[in-house]
N, C-alpha and C positions, 0 to 999 in steps of 0.2 A: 675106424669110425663106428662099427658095426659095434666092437666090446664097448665103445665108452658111452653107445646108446641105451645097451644089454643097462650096463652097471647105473647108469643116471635111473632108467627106468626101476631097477631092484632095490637104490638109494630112496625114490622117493615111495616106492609102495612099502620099503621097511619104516620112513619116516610116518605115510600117512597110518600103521597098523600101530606105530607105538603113540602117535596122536591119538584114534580111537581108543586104545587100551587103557593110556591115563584117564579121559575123557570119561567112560565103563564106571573107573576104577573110581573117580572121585564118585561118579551116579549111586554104584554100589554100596558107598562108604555112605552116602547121605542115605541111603535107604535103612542103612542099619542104625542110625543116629535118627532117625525123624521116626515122628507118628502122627496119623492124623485117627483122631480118635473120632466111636460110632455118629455123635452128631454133628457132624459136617455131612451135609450133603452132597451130594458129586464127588465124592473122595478121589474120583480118579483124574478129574479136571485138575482139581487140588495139586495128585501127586505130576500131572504131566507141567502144569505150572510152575514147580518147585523144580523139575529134573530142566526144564527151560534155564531157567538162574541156575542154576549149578553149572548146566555144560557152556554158560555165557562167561561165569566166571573162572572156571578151570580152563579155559580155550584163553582167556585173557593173560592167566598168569605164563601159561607156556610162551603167549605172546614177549611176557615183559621177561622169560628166564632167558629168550631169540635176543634181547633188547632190542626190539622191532617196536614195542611202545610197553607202556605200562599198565598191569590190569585194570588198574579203577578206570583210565583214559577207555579203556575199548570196550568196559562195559559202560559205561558212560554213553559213549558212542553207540554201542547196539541199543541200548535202553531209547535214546532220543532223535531214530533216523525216520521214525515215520513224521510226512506230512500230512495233514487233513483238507489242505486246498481250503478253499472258499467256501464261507458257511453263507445261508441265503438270507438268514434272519438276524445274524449281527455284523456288524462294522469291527473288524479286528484289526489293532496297529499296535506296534514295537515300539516302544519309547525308552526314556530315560528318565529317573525322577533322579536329583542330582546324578549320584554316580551307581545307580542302580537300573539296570534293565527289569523292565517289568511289558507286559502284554496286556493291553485294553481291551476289555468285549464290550461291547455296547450294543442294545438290542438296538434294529433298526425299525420297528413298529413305536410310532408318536407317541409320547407319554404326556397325559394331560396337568398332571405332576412329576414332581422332582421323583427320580428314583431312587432307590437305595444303592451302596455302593459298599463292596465288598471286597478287604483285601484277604488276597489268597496266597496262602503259603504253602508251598509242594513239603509232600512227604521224600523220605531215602537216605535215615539214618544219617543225615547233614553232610553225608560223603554225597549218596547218588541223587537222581532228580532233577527236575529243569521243568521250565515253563512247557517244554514239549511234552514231556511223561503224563502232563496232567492235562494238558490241552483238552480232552476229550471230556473230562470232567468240570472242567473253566466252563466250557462252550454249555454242557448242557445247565449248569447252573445259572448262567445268565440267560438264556433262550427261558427257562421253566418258571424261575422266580423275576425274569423281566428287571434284574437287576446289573450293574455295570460294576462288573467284574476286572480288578486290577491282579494280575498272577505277577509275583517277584520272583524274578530269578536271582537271588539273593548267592554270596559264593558260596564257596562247597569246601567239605573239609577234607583229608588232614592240608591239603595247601592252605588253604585260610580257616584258623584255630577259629577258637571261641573268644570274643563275642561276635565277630564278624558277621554271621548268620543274623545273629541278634541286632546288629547296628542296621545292617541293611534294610530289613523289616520292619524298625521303627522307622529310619531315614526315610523309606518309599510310603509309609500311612500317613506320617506327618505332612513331608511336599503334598500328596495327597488332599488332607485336608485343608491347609493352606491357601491350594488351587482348585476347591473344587464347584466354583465357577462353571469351568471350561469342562465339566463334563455330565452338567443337568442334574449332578445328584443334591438330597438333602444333607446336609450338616448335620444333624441333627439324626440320620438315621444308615451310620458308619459298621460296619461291621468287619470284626475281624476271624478269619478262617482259616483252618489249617488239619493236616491229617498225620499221624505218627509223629515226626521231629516238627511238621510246618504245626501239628498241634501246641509243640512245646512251644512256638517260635510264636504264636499266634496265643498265647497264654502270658507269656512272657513282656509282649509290646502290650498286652492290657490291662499286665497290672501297673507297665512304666506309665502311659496314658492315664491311669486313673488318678493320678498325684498333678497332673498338667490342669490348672487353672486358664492357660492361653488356649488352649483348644476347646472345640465343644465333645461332651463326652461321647464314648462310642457307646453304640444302639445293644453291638452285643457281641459275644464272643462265640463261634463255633469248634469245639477241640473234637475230632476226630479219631479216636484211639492214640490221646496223647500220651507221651513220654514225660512224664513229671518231674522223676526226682531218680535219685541213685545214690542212696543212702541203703537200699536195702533190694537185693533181687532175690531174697527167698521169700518173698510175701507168696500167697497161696497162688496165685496164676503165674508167677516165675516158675514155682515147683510143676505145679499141673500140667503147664503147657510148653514144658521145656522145649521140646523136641516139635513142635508144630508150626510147619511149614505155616506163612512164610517170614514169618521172624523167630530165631531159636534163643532160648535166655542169651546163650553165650556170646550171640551177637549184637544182641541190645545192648549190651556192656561194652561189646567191642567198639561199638559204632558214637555210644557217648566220649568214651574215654577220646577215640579221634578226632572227634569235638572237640574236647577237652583240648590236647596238647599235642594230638596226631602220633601218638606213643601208649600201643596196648603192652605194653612190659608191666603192667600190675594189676592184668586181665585179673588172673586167679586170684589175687586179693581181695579186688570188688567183686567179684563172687563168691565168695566164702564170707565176705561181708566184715573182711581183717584190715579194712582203706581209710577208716573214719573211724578217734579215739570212740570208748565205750558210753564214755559220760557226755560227748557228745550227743552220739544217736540216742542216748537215754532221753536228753534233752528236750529231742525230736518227735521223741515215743506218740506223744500227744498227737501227732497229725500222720506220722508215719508207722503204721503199727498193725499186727491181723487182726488185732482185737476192734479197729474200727472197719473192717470188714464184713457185711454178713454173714451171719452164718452158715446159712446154704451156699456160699462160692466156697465154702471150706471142704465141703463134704468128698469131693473128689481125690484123695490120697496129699489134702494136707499134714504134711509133720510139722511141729514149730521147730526155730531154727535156735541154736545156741550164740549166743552175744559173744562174738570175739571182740579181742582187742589189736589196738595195730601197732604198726611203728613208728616212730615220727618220721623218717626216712621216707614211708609209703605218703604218710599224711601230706606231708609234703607239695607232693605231687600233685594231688587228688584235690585239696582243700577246696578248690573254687566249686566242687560240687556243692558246696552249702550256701555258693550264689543263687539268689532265686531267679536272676537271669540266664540261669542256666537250668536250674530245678525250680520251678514255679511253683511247687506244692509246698517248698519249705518259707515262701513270705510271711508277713505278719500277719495281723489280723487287722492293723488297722488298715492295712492295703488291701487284704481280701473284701474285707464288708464295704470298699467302694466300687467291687466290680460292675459292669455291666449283666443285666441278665445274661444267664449262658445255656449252652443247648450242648450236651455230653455228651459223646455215643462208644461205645464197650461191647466188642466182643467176645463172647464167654471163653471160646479157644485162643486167646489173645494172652502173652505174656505180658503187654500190658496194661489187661483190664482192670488190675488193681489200682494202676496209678489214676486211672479216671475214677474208678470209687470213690478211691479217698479224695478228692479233689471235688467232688459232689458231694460229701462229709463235709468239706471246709466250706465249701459256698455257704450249704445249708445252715451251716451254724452261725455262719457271721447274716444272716436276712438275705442272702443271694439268692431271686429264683432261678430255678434251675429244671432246664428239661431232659430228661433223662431218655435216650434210647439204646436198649440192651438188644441185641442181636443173638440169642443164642444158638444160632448156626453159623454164627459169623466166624473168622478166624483174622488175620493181620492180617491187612493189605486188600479185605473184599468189596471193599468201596471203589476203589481202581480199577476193577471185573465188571463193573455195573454194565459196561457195552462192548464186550472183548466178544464181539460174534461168538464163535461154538465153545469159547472158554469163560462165558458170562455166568455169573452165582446170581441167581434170585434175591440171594438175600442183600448182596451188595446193590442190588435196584430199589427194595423195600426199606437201606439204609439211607442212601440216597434219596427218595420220596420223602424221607422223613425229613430231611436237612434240606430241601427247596422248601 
C-alpha cells in the first residue's frame, strides 16, 4: 500500500512538473515571438496580460491532447466564468430574438424620451467571446450614455462557419427593430456597435441595413478596431505590429480563415499574400492599398510588399473573402455613400489599425461623416481593460469616454 502511495504521489508530482514545463515553455516561446514596443504604457500589465492567454490557452490544449475537452471549449470557459450580480442602475434580462440569445440593459432611471438603442456585437476573432466577456463594458455603456443596450451572443466559429456570425447579427437588429415598442427606444435613433470581429460584424449588418427601404435607417455605426478585409496583411500595421500582444498578424489570419471555413491549412498563403489572383487585388488596389494610408503610420519600419500570385487550388478556398459580408471594406460605393454616420477608433499598436484607416478613406470619400479616434497608446483589445481593477489601461478609459 505504502509503494503504490510512494509511486501515485511521484506519478502525479512528475505529471504536474511536465505540466509547468510545457506551460514555461510555450510563456518563453511567446516571449521571444512578441514585442511590446516604447509607447505602450504599462508595458508590464500588457506583458502579464498576454502571458494570462498564453497559459489559458496552452493548459487548454494539454487539456484536449488528455481528451478531457477541447482547447477553444476551456478557453471559452475560463474567458466567460466570471458573474457581475446585479447592477443598481439597470434592468438586465436574457432573451431570444428569433433564434438568437442576446442580453438587454436598460437603465432603470425614467426617460422623459424615447432612448437610443444600441446593438452590440462582442469582439474574439468570431472563435472566442460571449455576452459575458463584455458584460462589463455593455453595462457601463448603457449606465453612461443612458442607452438600452442589446449584446448578441451571436455563434462562434470554427463550429459555425461564416456567415452564421453575420446572420445572427443582422436577425437580432432586425427583430429588434421591428419590436421596438416594447423597449422605449427611438426608431429613428438605432445604432449598431462592435469591437475587433463584432466591428466587422457591426460594419457588415450596416451596409446590409442600408439597402433595406422597410426599415427605418440606422442612426449610426460604432467599429471599434475593426477587422475589415483580408486581401492584404502586409499593409504597414500588419508589418509594424506583428508581434504585439494582444493580437499577432498571424492570428488575425488565423482567426479570419476559421471564420471562413474552420481550416487554417493556407495560413501561409494569406500571409505572404499568394490566396487572391493578382489582377484581382490589383482591382482592389483602389480601396485596399499603403498608398491610401498616411504617411506618418508608415514611418515605423514599413517595407512595401511584392504582388504575388496564387493558385486556383488556394483561390478556391479563400474566394469568399471578396464577400463584403465578410470584408466590408471591399463593398461598393454605391452601398458605402448610404452609410450611417460612423464613429472609428484605431489603435497605433494594433495590427489592425490599417483596416479602420482605410475604411475612414472610404467613408470619407463617398460624403460619410465620420468620427475618428486614434489611440496612440493603444494596442488590440485595450478597450476591454477599461475596468480590469489593477490591470486597467488609461488609455482603454479615454477610448471608451470617447465612444459614450
Amino acid at each position: 500500500m505504502a509503494v503504490a502511495y510512494t509511486l501515485l504521489v511521484l506519478f502525479l508530482a512528475v505529471f504536474v512538473a511536465g505540466f509547468i514545463l510545457l506551460v514555461m515553455g510555450a510563456i518563453n516561446f511567446d516571449f521571444s515571438n512578441s514585442e511590446i514596443p516604447p509607447g505602450v504604457k504599462q508595458p508590464v500589465k500588457l506583458r502579464i496580460i498576454h502571458i494570462i492567454l498564453i497559459s489559458t490557452a496552452v493548459v487548454g490544449k494539454i487539456l484536449e491532447n488528455l481528451g478531457i475537452c477541447s482547447g477553444v471549449s476551456f478557453v471559452r470557459y475560463m474567458q466567460g466564468r466570471k458573474t457581475l450580480g446585479v447592477d443598481p442602475k439597470l434592468f438586465i434580462k436574457d432573451l431570444w430574438f428569433e433564434k438568437v440569445p442576446v442580453r438587454i440593459y436598460q437603465p432603470k432611471v425614467p426617460s422623459a424620451t424615447q432612448r437610443r438603442g444600441v446593438m452590440f456585437f462582442h469582439g474574439g476573432g468570431w472563435v472566442f467571446g460571449s455576452v459575458e466577456t463584455h458584460e462589463k463594458l455593455c453595462r457601463f455603456i448603457a449606465r453612461e450614455s443612458e442607452s438600452v443596450v442589446v449584446s448578441v451572443g451571436y455563434r462562434l466559429a470554427p463550429e459555425h462557419k461564416y456567415p452564421a456570425a453575420y446572420e445572427d447579427c443582422l436577425h437580432a437588429t432586425i427583430h429588434f427593430m421591428n419590436n421596438i415598442e416594447h423597449y422605449g427606444v427611438d426608431p429613428a435613433n438605432v445604432i449598431v456597435c462592435g469591437d475587433s470581429a463584432g466591428g466587422n460584424l457591426a460594419a457588415a449588418v450596416s451596409q446590409t441595413l442600408a439597402g433595406r427601404s422597410d426599415l427605418p435607417k440606422l442612426r449610426a455605426q460604432i467599429l471599434i478596431y475593426p477587422g475589415l478585409q483580408a486581401l492584404d496583411f502586409n499593409l504597414p500595421s500588419y508589418q509594424q505590429n506583428r508581434g504585439v500582444p494582444l493580437l499577432f498578424r498571424e492570428r488575425a489570419a488565423f482567426y479570419l480563415l476559421q471564420y471562413l471555413n474552420g481550416d487554417a491549412s493556407n495560413l501561409e498563403e494569406v500571409l505572404e499574400g499568394s490566396h487572391i489572383p493578382t489582377d484581382i487585388k490589383l482591382n482592389y488596389r483602389k480601396w485596399v492599398s499603403p498608398d491610401n494610408i498616411p504617411e506618418k503610420f508608415k514611418v515605423r519600419g514599413y517595407k512595401p510588399h511584392v504582388l504575388l500570385d496564387c493558385t486556383t487550388e488556394v483561390y478556391e478556398t479563400v474566394k469568399r473573402f471578396l464577400e463584403p459580408n465578410l470584408c466590408p471594406l471591399l463593398a461598393e460605393d454605391a452601398i458605402v455613400q448610404h452609410l450611417p454616420e460612423s464613429f472609428i477608433l484605431t489603435c497605433e499598436y494594433d495590427v489592425l489599425r490599417d483596416d479602420g484607416l482605410l475604411y475612414k478613406k472610404r467613408l470619407e470619400d463617398n460624403g460619410v461623416r465620420v468620427t475618428w479616434y486614434h489611440l496612440e497608446d493603444g494596442f488590440h483589445g485595450v478597450i476591454n481593460s477599461f475596468n480590469s481593477d489593477w490591470l486597467s489601461f488609461s488609455s482603454g478609459k479615454r477610448g471608451l469616454d470617447n465612444i459614450v
